[in-house]
Backbone as ProteinMPNN parsed JSONL, in Angstrom:
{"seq_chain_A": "XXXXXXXXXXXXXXXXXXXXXXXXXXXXXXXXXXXXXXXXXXXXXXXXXXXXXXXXXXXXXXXXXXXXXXXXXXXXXXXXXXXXXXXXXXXXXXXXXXXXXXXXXXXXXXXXXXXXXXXXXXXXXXXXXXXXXXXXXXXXXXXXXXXXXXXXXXXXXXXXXXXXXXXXXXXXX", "coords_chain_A": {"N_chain_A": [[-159.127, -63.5, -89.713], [-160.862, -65.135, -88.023], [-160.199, -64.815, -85.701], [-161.373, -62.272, -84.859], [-163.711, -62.882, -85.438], [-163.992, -64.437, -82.82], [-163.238, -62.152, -81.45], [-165.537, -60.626, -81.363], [-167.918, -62.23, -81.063], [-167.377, -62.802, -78.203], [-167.341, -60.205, -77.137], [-170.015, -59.248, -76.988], [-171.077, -60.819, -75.304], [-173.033, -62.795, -73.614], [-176.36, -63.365, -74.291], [-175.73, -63.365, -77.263], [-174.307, -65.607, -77.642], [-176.306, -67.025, -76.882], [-176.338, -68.039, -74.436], [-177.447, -68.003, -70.653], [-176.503, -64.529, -68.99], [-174.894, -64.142, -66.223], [-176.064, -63.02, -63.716], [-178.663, -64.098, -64.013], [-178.209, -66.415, -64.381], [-177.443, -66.911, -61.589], [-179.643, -66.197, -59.885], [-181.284, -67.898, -60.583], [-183.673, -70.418, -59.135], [-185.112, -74.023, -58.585], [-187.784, -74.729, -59.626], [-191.297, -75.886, -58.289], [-192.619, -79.185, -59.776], [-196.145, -79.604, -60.621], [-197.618, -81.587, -57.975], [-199.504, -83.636, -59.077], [-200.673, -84.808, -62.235], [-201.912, -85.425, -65.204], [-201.318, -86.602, -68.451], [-202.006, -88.56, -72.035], [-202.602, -91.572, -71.213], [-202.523, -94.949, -72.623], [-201.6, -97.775, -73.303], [-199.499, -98.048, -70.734], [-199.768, -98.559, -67.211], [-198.785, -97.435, -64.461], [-198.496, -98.124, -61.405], [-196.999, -96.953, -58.906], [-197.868, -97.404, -55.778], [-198.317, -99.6, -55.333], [-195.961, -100.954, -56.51], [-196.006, -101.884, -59.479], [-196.606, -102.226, -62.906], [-198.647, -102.4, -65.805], [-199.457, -103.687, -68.622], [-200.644, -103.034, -71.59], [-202.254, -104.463, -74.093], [-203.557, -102.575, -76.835], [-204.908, -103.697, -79.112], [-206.092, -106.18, -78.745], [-206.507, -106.477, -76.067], [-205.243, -107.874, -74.681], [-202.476, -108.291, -71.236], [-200.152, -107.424, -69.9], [-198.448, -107.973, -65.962], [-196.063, -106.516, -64.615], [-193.594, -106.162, -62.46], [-192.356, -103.082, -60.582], [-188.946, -102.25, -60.531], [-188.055, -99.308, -59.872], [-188.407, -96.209, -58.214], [-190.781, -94.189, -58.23], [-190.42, -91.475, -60.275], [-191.077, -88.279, -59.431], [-191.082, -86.407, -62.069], [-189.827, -83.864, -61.498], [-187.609, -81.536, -61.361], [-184.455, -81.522, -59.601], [-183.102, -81.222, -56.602], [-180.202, -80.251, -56.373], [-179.49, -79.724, -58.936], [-178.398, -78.043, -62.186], [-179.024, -75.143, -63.297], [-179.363, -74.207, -66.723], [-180.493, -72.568, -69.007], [-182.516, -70.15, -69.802], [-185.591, -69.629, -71.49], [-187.661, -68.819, -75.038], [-190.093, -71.035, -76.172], [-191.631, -71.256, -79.151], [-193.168, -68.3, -80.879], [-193.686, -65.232, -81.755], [-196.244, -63.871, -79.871], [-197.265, -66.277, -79.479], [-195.98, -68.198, -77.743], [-194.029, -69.762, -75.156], [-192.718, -69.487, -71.818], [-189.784, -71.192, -71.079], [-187.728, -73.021, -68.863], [-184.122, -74.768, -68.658], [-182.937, -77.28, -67.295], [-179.776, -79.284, -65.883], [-177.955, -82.344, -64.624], [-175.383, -81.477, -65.074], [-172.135, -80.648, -63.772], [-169.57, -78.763, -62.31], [-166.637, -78.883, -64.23], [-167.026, -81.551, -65.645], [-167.617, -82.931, -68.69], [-169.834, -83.871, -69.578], [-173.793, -84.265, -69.177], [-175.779, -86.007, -67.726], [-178.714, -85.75, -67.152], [-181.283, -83.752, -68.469], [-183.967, -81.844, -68.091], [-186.466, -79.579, -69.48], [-188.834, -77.36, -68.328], [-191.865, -75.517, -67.846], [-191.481, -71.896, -67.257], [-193.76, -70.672, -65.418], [-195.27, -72.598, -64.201], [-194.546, -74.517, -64.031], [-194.666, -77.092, -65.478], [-193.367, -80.646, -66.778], [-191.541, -79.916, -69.857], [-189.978, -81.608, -71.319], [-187.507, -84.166, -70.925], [-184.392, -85.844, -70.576], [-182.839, -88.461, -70.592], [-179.253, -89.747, -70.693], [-177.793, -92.754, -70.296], [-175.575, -94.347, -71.418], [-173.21, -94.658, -73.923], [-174.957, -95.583, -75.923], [-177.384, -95.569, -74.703], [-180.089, -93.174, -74.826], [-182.848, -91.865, -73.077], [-185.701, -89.956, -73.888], [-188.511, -88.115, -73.151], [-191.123, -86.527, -73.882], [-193.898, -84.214, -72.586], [-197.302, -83.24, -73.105], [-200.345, -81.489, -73.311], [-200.933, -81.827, -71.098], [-202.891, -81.64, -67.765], [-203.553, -79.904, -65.071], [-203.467, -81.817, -61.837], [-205.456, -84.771, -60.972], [-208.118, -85.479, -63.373], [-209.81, -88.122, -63.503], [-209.977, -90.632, -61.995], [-210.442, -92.981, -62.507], [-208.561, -94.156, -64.947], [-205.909, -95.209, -63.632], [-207.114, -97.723, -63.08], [-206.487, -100.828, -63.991], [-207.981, -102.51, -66.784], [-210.33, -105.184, -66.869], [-209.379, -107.184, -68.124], [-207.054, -107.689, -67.174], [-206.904, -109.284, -64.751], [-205.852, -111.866, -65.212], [-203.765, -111.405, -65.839], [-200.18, -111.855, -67.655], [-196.803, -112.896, -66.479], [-194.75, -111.649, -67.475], [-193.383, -108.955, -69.784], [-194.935, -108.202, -72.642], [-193.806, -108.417, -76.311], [-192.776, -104.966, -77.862], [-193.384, -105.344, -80.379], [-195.268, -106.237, -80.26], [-197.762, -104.683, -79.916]], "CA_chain_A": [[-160.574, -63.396, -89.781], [-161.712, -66.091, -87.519], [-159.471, -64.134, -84.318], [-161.896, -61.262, -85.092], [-165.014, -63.286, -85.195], [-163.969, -64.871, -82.09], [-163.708, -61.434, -80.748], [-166.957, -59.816, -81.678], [-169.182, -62.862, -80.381], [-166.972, -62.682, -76.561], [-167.753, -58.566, -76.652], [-171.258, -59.115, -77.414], [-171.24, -61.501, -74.244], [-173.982, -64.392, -73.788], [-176.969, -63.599, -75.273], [-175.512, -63.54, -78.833], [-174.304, -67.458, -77.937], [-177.307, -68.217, -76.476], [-176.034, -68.572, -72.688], [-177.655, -66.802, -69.744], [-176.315, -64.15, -67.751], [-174.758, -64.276, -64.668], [-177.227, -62.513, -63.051], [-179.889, -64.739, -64.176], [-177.877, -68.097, -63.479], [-177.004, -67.015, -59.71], [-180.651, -65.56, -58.99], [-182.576, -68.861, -60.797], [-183.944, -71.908, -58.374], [-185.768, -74.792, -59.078], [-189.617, -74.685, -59.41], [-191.697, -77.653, -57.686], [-193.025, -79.45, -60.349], [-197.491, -80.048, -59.927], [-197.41, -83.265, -57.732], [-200.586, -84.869, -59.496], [-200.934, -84.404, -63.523], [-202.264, -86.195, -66.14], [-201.226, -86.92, -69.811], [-202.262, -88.971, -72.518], [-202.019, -93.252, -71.004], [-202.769, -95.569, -73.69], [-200.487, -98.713, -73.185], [-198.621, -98.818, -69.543], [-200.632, -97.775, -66.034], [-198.323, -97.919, -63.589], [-198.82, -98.238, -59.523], [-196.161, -97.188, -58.032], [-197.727, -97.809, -54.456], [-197.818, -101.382, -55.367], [-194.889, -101.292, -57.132], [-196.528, -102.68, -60.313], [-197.308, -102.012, -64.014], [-199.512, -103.235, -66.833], [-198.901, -103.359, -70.139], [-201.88, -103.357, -72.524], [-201.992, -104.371, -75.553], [-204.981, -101.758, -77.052], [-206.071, -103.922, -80.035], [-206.496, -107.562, -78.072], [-206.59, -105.967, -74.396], [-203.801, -108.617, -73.809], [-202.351, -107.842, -70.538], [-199.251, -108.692, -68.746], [-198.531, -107.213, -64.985], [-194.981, -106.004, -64.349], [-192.955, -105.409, -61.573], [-191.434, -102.24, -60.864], [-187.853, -101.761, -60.059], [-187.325, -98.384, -60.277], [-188.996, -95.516, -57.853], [-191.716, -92.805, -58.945], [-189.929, -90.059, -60.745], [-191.966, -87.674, -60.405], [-190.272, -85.533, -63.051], [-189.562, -82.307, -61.218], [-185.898, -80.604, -61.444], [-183.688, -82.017, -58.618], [-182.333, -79.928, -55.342], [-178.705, -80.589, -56.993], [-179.444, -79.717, -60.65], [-177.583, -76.773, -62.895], [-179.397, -74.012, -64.416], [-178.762, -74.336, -67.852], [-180.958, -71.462, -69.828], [-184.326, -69.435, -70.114], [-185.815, -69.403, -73.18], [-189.478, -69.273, -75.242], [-190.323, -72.088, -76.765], [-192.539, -70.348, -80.057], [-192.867, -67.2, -81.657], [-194.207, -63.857, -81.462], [-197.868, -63.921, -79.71], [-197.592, -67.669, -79.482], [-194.795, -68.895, -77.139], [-194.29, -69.94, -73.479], [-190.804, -69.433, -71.679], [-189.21, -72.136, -70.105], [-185.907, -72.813, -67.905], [-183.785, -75.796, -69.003], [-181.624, -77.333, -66.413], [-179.476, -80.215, -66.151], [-176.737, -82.828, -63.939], [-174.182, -81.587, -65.248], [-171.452, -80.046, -62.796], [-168.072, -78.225, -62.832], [-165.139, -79.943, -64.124], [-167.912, -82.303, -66.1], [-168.361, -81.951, -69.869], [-171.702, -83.982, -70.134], [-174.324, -84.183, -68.236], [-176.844, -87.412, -67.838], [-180.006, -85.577, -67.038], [-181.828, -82.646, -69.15], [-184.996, -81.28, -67.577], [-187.041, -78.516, -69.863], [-189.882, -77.357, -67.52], [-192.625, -74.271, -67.951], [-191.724, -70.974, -65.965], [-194.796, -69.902, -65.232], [-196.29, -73.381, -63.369], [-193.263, -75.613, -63.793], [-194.651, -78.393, -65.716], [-192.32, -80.378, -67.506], [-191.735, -80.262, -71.607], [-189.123, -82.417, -72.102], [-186.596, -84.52, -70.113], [-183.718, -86.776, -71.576], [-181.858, -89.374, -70.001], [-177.841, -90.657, -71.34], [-177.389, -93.97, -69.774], [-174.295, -94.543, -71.553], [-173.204, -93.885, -75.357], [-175.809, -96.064, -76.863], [-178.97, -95.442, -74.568], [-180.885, -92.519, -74.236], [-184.247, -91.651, -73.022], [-186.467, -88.699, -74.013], [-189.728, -87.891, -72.755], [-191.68, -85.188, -74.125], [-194.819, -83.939, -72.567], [-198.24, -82.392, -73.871], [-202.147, -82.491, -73.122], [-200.999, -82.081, -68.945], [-203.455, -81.004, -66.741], [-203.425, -80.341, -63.024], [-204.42, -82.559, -60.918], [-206.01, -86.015, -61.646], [-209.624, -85.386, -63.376], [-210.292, -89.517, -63.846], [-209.1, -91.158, -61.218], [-210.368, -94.593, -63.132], [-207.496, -94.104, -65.463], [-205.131, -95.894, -62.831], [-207.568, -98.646, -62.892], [-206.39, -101.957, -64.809], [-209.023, -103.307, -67.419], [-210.906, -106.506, -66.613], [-208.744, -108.555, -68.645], [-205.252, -108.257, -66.455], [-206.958, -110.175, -64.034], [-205.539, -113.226, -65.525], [-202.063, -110.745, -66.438], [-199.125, -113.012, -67.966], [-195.946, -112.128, -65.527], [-193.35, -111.119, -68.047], [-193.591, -107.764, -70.694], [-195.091, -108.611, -73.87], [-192.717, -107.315, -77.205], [-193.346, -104.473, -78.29], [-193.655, -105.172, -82.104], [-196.913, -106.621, -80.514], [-198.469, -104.036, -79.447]], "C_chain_A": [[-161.228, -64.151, -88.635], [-161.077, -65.477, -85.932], [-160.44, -63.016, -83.977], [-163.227, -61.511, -84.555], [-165.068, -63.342, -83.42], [-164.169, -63.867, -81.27], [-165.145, -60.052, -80.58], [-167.779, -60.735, -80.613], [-168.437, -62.52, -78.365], [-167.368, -61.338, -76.512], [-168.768, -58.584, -76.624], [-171.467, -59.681, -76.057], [-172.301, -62.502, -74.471], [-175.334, -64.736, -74.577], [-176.996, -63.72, -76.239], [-175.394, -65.712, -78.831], [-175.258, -68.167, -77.073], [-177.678, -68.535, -74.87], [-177.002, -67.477, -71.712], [-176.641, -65.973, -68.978], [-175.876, -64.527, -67.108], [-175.593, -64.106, -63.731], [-178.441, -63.679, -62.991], [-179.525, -66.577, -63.378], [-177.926, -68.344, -62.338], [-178.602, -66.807, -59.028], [-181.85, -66.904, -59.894], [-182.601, -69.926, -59.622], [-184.923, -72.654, -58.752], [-187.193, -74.525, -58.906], [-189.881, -76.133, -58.827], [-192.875, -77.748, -59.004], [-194.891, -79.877, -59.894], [-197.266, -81.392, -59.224], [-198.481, -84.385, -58.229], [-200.791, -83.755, -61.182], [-200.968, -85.522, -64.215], [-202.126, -86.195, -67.917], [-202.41, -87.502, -70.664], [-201.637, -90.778, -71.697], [-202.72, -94.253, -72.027], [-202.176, -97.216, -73.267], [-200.231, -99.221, -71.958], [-199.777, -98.16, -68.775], [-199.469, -98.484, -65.214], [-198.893, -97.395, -62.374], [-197.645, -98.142, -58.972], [-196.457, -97.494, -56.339], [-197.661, -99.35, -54.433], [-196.681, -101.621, -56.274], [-195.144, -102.062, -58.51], [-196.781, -102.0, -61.849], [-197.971, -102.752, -64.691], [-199.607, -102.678, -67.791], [-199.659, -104.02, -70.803], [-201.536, -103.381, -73.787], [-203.794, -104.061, -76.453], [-206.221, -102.95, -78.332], [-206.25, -105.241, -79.5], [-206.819, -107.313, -76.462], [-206.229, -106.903, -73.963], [-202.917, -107.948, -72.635], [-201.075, -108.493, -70.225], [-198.69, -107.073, -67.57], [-196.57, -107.635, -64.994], [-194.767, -105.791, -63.033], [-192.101, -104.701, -61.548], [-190.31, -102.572, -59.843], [-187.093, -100.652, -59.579], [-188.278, -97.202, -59.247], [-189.742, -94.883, -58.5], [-190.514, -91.663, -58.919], [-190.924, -89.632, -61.196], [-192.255, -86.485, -61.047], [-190.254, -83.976, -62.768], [-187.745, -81.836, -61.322], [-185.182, -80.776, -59.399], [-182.762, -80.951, -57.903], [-181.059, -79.726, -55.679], [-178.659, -79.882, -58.633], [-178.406, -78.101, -60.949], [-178.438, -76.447, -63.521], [-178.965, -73.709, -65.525], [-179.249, -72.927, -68.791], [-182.09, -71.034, -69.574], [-184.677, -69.13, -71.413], [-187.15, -69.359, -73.809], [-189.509, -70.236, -76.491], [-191.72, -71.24, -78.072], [-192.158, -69.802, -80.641], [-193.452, -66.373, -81.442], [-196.078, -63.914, -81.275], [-197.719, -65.087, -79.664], [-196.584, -68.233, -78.72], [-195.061, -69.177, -75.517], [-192.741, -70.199, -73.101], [-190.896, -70.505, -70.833], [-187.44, -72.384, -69.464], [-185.544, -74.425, -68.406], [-182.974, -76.307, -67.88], [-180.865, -78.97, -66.272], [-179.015, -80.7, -64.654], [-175.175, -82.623, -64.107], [-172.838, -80.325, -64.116], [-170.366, -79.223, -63.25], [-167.321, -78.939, -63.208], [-166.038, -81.146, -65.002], [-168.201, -81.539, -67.534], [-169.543, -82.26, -70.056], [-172.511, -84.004, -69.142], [-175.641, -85.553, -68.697], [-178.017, -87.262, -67.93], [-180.43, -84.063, -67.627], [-183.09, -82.347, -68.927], [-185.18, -79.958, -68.591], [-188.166, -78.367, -69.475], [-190.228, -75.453, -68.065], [-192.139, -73.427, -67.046], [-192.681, -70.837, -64.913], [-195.706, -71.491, -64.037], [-195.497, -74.426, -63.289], [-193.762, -76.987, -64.484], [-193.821, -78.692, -66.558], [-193.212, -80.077, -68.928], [-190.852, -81.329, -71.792], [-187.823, -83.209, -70.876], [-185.72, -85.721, -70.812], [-182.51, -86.986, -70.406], [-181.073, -89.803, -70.731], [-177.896, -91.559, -70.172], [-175.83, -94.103, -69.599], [-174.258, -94.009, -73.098], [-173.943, -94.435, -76.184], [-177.218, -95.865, -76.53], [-179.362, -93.974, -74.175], [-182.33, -92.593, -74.399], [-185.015, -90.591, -73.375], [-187.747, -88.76, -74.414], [-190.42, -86.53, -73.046], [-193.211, -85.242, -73.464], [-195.77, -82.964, -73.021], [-199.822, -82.917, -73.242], [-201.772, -82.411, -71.772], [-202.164, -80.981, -68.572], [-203.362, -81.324, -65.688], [-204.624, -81.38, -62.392], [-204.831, -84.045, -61.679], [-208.101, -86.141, -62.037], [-210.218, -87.054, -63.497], [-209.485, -89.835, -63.568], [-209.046, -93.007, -61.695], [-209.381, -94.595, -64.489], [-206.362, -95.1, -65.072], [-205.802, -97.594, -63.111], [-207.141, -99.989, -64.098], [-207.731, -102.44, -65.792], [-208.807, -104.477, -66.624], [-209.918, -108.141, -67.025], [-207.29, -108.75, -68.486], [-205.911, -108.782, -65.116], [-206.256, -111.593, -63.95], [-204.197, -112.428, -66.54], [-200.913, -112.104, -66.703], [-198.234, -112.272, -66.985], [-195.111, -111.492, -66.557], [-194.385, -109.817, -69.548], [-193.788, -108.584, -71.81], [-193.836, -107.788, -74.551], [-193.522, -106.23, -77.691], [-193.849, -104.053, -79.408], [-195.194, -106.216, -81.869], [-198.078, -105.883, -80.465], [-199.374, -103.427, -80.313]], "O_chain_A": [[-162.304, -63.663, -88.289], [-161.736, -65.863, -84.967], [-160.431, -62.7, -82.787], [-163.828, -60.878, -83.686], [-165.822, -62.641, -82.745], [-164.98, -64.034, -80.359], [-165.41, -59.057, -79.905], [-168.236, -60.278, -79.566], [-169.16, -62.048, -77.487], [-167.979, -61.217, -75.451], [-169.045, -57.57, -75.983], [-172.195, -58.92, -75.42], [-172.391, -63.017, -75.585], [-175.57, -65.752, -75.231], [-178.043, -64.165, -76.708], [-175.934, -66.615, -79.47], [-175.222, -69.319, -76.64], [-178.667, -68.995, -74.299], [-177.213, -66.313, -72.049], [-175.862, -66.62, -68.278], [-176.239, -65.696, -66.972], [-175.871, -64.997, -62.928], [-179.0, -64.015, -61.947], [-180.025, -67.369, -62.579], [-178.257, -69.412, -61.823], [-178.827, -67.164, -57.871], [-183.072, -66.79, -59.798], [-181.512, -70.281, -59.171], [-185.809, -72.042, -59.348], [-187.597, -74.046, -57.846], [-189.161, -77.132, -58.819], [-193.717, -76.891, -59.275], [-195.003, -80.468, -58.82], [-196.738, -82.296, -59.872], [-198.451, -85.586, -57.962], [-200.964, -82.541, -61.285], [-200.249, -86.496, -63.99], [-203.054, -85.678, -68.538], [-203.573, -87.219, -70.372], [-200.444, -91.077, -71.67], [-203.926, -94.007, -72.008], [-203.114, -97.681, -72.62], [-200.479, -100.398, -71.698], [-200.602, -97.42, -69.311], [-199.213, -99.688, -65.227], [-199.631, -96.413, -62.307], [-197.135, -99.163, -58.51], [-195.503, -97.783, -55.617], [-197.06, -100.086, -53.651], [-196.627, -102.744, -56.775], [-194.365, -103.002, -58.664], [-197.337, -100.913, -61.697], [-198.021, -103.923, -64.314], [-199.796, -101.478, -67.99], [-199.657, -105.25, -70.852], [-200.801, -102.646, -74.447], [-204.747, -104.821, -76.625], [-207.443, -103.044, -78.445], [-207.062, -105.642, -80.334], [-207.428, -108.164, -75.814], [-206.64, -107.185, -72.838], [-202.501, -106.854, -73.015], [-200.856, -109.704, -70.241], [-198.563, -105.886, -67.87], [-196.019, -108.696, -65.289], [-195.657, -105.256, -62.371], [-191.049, -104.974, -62.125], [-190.487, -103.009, -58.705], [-185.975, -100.697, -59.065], [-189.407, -97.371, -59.709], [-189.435, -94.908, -59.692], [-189.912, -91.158, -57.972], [-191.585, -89.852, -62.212], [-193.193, -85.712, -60.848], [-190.566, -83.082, -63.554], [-186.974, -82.791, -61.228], [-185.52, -80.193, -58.369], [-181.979, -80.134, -58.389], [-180.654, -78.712, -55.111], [-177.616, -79.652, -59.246], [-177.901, -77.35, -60.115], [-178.866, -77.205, -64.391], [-178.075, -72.858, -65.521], [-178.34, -72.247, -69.268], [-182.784, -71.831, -68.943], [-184.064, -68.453, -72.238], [-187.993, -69.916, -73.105], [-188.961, -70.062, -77.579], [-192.695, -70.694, -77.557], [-191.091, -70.044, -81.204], [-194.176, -66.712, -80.506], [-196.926, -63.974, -82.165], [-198.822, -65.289, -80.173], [-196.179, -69.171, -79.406], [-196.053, -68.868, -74.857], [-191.866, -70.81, -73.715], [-191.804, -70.753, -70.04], [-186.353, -71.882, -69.751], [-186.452, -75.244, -68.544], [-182.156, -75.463, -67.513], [-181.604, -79.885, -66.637], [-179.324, -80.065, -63.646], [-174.191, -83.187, -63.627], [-173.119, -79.133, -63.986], [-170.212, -78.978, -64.447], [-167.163, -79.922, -62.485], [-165.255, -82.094, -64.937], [-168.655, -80.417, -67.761], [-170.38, -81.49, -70.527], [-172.003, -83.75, -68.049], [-176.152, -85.807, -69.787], [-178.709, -88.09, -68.522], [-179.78, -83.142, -67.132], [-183.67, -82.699, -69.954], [-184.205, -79.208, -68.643], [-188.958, -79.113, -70.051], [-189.464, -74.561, -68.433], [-192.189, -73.855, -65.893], [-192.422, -70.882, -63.71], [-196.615, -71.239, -63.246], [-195.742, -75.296, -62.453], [-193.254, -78.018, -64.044], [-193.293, -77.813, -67.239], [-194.407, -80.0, -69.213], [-191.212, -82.068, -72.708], [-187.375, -82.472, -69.996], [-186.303, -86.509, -71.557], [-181.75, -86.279, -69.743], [-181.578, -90.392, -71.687], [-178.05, -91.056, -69.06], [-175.086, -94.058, -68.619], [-175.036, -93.15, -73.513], [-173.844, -94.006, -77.334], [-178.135, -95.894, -77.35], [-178.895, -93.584, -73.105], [-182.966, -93.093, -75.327], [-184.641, -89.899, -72.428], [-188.195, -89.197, -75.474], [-190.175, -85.535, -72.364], [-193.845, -86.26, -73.742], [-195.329, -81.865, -73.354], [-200.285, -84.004, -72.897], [-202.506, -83.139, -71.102], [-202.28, -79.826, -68.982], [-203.172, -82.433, -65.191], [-205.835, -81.593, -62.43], [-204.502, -84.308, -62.836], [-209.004, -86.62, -61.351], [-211.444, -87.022, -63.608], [-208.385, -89.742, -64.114], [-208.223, -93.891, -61.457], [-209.834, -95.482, -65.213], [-205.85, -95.788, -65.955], [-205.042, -98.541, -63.314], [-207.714, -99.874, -65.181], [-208.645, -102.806, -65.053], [-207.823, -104.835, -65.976], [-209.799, -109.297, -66.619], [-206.509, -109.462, -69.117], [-205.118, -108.592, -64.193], [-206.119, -112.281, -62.938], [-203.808, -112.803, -67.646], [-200.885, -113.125, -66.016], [-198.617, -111.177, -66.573], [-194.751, -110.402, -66.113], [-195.527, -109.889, -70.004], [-193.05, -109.539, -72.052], [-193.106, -106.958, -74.009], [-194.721, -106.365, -77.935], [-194.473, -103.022, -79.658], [-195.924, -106.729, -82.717], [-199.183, -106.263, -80.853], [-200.231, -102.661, -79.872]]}, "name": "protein", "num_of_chains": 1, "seq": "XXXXXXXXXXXXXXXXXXXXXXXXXXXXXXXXXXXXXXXXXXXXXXXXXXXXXXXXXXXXXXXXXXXXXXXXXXXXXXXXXXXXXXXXXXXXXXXXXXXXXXXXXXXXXXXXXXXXXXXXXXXXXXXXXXXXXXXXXXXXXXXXXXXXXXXXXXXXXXXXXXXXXXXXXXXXX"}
């Protein structure tokens, strides 16, 4: 029974398990993600030209200024990446397709980086970082628009003038 199964889903080929195409894998390339978009910021504002963040705390507007370590990612799908799938995120009259793609290579079973970005304008939805086997990251976005409509967004409140140096916890926040 299970020799049978095995050969029904391989005759059916990829769309039954989900996979793309050949066709589709060899003829996808990366989209360029918008280079200026805006979320929801609540909490952190970072600067990456000064290399800096600030980390608010909303109900005391306690402040402490950060230094970054780490470059601007700024979360587009990498000249290196693997084309992983196409797919619509929804349901009938209500969906939006998107391409998934990852780090993961030949000869590689996992992969470290997971990019799910819009077809149609490339912004992301979703991106998830493995570290190692205890950390990951995952970032979902929503609420983006192009471009930066409030550019005082970036701007620090009044009261990280007098920023502590080190990250508050965040069971203070």
């Amino acid at each position: 029974m299970h020799r049978l199964l095995f050969v029904l889903l391989a005759a059916a080929g990829p769309p039954v398990l989900g996979l793309p195409g050949p066709e589709l894998r060899e003829a996808a390339t990366p989209c360029l993600a918008p280079p200026q978009w805006e979320g929801r910021f609540f909490e952190y504002i970072y600067l990456y030209q000064s290399m800096v963040m600030f980390q608010i705390d909303q109900k005391t507007k306690d402040c402490s200024k950060i230094a970054l370590t780490e470059a601007w990612d700024p979360f587009d799908i990498p000249d290196n990446s693997t084309f992983e799938d196409q797919y619509f995120i929804g349901g009938p009259g209500d969906n939006v397709e998107v391409q998934e793609w990852s780090d993961r290579k030949p000869a590689r079973q996992h992969e470290t980086w997971v990019g799910v970005y819009t077809l149609k304008d490339c912004y992301p939805v979703q991106e998830t970082y493995t570290r190692n086997s205890s950390v990951t990251t995952s970032t979902r976005f929503f609420n983006l628009q192009l471009g930066i409509s409030d550019p005082s967004v970036f701007t620090p409140p009044s009261t990280c003038q007098t920023a502590r140096p080190k990250r508050m916890p965040e069971s203070d926040c």
